[in-house]
C-alpha atoms as a printed R data frame, in Angstrom:
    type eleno elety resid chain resno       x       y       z
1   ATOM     1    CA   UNK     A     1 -23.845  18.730 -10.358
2   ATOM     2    CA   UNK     A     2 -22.199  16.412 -12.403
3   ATOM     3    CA   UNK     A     3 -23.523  13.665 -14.650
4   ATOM     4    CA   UNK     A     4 -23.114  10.235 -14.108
5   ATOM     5    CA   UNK     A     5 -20.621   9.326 -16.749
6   ATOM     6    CA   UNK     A     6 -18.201  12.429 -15.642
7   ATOM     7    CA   UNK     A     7 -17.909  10.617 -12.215
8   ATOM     8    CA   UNK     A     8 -17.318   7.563 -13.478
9   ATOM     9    CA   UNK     A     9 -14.667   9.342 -15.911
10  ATOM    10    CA   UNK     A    10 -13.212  10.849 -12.611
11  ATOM    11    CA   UNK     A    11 -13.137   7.384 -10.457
12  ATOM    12    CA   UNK     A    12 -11.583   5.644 -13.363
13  ATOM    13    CA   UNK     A    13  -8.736   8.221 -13.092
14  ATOM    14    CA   UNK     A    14  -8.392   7.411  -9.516
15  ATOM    15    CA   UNK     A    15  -7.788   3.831 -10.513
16  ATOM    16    CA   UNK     A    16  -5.422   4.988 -12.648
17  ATOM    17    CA   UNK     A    17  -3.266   6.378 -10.201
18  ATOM    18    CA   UNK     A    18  -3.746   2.986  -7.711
19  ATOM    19    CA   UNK     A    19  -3.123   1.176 -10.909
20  ATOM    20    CA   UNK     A    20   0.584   2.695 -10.920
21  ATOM    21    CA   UNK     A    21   1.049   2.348  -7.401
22  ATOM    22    CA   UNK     A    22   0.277  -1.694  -7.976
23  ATOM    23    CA   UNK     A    23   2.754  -1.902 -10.564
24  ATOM    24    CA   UNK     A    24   5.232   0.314  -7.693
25  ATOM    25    CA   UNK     A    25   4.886  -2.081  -5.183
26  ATOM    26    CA   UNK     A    26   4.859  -4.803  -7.254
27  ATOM    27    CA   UNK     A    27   8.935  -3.477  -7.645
28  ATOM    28    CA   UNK     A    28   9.104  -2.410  -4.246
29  ATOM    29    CA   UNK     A    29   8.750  -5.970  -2.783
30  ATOM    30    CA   UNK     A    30  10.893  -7.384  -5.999
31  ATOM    31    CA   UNK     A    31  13.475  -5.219  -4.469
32  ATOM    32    CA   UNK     A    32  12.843  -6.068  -0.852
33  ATOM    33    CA   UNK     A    33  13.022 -10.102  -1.910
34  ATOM    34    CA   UNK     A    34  16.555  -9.623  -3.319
35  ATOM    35    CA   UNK     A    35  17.908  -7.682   0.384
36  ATOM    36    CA   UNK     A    36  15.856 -10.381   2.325
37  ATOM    37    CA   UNK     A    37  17.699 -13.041   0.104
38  ATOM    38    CA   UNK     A    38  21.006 -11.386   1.063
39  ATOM    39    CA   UNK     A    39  20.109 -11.701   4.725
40  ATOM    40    CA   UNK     A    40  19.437 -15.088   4.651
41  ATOM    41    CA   UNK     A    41  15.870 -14.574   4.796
42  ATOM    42    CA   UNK     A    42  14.832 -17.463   1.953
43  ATOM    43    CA   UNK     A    43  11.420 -18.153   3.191
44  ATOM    44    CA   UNK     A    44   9.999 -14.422   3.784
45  ATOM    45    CA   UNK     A    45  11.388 -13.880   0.102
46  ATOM    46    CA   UNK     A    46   9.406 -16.299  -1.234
47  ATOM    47    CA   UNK     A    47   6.350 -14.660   0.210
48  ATOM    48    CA   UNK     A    48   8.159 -11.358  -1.337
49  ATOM    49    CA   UNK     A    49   8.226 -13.208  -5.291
50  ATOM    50    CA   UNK     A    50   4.554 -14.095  -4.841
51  ATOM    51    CA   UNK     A    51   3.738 -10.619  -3.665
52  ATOM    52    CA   UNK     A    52   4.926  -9.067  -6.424
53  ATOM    53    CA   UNK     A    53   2.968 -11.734  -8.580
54  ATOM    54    CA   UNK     A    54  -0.320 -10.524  -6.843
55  ATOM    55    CA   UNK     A    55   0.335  -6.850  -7.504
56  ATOM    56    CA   UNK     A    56   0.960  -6.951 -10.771
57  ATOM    57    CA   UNK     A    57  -2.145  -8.926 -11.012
58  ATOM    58    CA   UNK     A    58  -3.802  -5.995  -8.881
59  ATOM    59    CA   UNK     A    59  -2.950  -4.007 -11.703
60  ATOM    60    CA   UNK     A    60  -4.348  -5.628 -14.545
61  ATOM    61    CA   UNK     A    61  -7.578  -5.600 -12.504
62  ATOM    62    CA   UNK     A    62  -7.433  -1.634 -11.443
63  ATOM    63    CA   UNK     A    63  -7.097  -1.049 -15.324
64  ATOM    64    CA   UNK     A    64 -10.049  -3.687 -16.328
65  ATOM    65    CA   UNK     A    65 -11.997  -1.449 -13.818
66  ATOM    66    CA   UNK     A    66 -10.821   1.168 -15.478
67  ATOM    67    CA   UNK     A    67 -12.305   0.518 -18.437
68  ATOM    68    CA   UNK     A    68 -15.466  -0.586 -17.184
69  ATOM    69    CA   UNK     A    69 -15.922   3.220 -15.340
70  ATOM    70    CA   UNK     A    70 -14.661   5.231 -18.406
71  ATOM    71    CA   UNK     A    71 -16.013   2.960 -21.382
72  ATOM    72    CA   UNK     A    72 -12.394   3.037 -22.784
73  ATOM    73    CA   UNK     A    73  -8.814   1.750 -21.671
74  ATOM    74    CA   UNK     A    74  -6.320   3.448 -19.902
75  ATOM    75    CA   UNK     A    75  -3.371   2.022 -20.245
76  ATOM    76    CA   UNK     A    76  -0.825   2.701 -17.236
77  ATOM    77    CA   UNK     A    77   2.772   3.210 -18.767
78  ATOM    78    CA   UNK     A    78   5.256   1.054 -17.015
79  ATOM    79    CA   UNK     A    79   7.455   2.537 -14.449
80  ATOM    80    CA   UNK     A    80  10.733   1.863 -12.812
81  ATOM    81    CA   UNK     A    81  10.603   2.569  -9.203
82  ATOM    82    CA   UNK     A    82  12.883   1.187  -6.203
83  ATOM    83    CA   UNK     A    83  12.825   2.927  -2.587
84  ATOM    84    CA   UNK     A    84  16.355   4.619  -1.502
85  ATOM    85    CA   UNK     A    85  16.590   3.788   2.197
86  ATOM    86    CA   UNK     A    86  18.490   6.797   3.300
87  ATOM    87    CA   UNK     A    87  22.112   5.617   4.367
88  ATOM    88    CA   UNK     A    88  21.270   2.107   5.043
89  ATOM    89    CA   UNK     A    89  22.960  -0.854   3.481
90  ATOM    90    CA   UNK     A    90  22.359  -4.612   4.072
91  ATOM    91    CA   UNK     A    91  19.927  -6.222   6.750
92  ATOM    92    CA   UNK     A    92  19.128  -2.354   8.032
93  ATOM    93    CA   UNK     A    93  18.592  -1.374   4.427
94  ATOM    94    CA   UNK     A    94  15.765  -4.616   4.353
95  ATOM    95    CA   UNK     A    95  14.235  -3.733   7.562
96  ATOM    96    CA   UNK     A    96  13.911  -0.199   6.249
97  ATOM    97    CA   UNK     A    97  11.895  -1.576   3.364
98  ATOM    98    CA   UNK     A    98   9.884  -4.289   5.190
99  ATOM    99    CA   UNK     A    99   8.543  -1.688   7.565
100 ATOM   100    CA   UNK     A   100   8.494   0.629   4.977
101 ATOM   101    CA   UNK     A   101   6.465  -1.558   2.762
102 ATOM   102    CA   UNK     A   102   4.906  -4.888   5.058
103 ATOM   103    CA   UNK     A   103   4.221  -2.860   8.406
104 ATOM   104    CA   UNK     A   104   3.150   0.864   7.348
105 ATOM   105    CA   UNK     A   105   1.768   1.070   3.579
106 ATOM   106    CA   UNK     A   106   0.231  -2.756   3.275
107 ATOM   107    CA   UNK     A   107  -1.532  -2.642   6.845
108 ATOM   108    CA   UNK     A   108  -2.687   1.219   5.334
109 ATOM   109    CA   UNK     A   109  -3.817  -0.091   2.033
110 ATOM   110    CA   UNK     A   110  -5.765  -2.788   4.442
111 ATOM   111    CA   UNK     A   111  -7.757  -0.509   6.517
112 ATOM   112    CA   UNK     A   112  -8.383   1.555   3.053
113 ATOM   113    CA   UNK     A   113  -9.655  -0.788   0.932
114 ATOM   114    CA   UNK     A   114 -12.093  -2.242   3.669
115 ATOM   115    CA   UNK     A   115 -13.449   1.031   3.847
116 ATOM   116    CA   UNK     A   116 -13.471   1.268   0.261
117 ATOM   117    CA   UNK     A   117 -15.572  -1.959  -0.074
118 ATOM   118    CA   UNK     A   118 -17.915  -1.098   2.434
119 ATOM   119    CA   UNK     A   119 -18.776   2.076   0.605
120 ATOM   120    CA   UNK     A   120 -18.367   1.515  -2.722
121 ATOM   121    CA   UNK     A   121 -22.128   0.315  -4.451
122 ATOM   122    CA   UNK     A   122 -20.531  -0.117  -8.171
123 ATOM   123    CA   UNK     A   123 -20.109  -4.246  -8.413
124 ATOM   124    CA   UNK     A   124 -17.136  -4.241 -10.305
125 ATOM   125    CA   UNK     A   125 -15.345  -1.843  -7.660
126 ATOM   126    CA   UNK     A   126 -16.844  -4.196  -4.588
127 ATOM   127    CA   UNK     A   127 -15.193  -6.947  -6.510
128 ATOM   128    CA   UNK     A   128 -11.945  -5.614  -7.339
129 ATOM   129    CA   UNK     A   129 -11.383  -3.836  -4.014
130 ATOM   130    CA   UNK     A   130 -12.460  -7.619  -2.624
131 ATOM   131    CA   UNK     A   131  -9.693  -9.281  -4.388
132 ATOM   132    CA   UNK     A   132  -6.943  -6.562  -3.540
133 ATOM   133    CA   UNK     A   133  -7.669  -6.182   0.294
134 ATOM   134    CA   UNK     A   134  -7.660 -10.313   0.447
135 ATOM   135    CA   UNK     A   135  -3.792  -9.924  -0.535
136 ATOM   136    CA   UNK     A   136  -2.952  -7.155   1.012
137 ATOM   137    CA   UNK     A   137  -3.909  -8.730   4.440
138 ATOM   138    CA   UNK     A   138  -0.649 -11.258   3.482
139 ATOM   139    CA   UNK     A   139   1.243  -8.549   2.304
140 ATOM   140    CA   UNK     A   140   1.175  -7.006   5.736
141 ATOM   141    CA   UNK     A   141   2.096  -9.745   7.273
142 ATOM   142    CA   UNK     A   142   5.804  -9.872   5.478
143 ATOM   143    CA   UNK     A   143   6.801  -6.738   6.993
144 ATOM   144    CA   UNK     A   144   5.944  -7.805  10.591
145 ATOM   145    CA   UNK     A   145   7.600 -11.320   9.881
146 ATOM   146    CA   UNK     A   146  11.238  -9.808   8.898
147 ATOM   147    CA   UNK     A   147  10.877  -7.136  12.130
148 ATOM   148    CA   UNK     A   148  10.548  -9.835  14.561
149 ATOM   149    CA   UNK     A   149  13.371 -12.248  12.964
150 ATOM   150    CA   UNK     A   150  15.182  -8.861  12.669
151 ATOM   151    CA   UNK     A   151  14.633  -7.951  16.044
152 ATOM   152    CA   UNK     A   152  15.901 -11.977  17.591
153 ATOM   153    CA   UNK     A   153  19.429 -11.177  17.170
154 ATOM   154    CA   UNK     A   154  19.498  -7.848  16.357
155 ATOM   155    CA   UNK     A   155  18.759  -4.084  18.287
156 ATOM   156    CA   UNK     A   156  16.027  -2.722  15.770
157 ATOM   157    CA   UNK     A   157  15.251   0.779  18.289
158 ATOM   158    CA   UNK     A   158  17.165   2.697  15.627
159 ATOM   159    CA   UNK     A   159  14.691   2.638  13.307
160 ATOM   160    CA   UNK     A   160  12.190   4.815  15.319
161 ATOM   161    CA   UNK     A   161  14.127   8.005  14.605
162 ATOM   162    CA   UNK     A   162  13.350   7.446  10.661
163 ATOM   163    CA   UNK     A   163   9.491   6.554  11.431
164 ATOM   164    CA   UNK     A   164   8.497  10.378  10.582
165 ATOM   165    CA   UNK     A   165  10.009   9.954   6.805
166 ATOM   166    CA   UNK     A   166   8.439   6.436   6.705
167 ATOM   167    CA   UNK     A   167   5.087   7.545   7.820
168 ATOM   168    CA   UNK     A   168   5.222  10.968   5.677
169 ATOM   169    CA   UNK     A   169   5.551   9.033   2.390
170 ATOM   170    CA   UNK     A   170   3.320   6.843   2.877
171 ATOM   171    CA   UNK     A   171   0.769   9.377   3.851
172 ATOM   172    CA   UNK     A   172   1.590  10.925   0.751
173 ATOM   173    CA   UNK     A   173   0.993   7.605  -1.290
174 ATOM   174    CA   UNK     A   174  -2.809   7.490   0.093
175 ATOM   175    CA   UNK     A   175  -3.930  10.983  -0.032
176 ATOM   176    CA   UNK     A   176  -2.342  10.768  -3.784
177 ATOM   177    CA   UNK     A   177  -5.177   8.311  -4.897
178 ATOM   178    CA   UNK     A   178  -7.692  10.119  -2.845
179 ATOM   179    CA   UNK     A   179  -9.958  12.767  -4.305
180 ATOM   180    CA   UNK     A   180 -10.445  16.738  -3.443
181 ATOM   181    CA   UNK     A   181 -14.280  16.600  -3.550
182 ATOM   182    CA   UNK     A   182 -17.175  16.505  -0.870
183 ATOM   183    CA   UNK     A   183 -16.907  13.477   1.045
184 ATOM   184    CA   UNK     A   184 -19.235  10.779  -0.532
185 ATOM   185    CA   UNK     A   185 -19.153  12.202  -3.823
186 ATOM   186    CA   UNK     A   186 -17.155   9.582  -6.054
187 ATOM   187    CA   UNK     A   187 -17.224   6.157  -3.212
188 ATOM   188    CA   UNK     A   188 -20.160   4.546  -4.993
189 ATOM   189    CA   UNK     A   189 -17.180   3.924  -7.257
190 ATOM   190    CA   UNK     A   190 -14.354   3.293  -4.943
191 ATOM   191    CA   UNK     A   191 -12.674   6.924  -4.044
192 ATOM   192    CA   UNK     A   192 -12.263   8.172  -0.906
193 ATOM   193    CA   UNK     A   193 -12.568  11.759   0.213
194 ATOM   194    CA   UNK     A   194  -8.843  13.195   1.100
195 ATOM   195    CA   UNK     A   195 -10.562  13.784   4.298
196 ATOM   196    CA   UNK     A   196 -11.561  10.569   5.151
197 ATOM   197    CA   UNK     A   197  -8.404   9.115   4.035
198 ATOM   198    CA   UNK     A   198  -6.547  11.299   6.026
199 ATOM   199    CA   UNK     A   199  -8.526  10.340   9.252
200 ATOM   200    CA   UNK     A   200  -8.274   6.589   8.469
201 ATOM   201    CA   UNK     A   201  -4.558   6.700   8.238
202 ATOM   202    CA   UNK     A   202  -4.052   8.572  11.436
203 ATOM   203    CA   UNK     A   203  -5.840   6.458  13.090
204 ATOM   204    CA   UNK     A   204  -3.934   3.139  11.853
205 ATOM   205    CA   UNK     A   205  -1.008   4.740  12.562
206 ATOM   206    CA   UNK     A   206  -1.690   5.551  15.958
207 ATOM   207    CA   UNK     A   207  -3.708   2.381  16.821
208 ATOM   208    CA   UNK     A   208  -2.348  -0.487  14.788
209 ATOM   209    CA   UNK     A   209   1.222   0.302  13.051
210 ATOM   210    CA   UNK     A   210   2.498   2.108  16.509
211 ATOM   211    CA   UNK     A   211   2.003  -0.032  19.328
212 ATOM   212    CA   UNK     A   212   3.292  -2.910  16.538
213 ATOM   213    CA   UNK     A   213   6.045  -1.796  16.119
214 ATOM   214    CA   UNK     A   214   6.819  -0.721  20.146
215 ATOM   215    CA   UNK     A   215   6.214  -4.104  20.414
216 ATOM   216    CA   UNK     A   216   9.567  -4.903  19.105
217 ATOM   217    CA   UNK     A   217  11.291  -1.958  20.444
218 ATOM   218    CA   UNK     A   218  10.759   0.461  17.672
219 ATOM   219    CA   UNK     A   219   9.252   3.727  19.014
220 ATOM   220    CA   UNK     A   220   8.403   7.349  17.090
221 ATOM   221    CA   UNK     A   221  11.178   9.897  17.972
């Protein structure tokens, strides 16, 4: 069995890795602001620039945590990320990434992070996961926004045959900052099983994110 400190050695690593996926998304919606700026979208932007703002404040948090778990910093080494939306150029291009990044991984990183806080007993990782999921809720929200003034003037059903490759990486993104252990063993300090993580994300997907998105004419295919 390990000791207390190597679990806390092995969460803080798993706030390492959400620490770098802060700083991603941070970019990610920096990109997205510039495409919804293009599209006339000024006022969903601005929610896009502040965003941003909070993620990169999500970060400094995930690495104060960091320290608190480990006894030492671990610095996360910037990054330069964008998403490629496959083909796609102007207003289909931003509705790629507002799904992508509003609809699918912010209403994920929701419904993770609640579960996170309700498990985790460390104070620092209540606190921090607190703070995170209070943002994230907004966040969500952006993606939804630019779908439905997307889908006023505009057929937005070919975006269901691209759902898979939305869904897959995002999938990926979650089980990434999950850990390969017995379920239970590291949530005290804020890390999920793979296994659970896996069963909460199916289940968004099929109960939140899908019928949202049907709702505007967007269906799996």
């Amino acid at each position: 069995m390990r000791s207390e400190l190597e679990l806390r050695r092995a969460a803080a690593a798993h706030w390492r890795l959400r620490a770098r996926v802060e700083l991603e998304a941070a970019q990610h919606f920096e990109q997205l602001a510039d495409l919804l700026r293009a599209d006339g979208a000024e006022s969903i932007a601005a929610l896009c620039d502040k965003a941003a703002e909070d993620e990169r404040r999500h970060r400094v948090r995930c690495e104060d945590l960091i320290a608190e778990l480990s006894g030492e910093p671990l610095d996360v080494e910037d990054v330069v990320v964008s998403i490629e939306p496959p083909g796609l150029k102007g207003p289909e291009a931003c509705l790629y990434l507002a799904v992508s990044i509003g609809c699918v991984a912010e209403t994920l990183s929701v419904a993770l992070l609640g579960e996170i806080e309700e498990r985790a007993t460390e104070p620092m990782v209540r606190a921090v996961a607190k703070e995170i999921l209070r943002d994230e809720v907004t966040h969500s929200k952006i993606g939804w926004a630019y779908l439905a003034r997307y889908q006023q003037t505009r057929d937005a059903s070919w975006l269901g045959a691209r759902l898979k490759n939305i869904f897959r990486a995002a999938e990926a993104d979650e089980v990434t900052q999950a850990a390969t252990c017995a379920e239970g063993t590291l949530e005290a300090y804020g890390v999920l099983s793979t296994e659970r993580v896996g069963s909460i994300t199916s289940e968004v997907l099929r109960s939140v994110v899908i019928p949202g998105l049907e709702r505007f004419g967007v269906f799996p295919c």
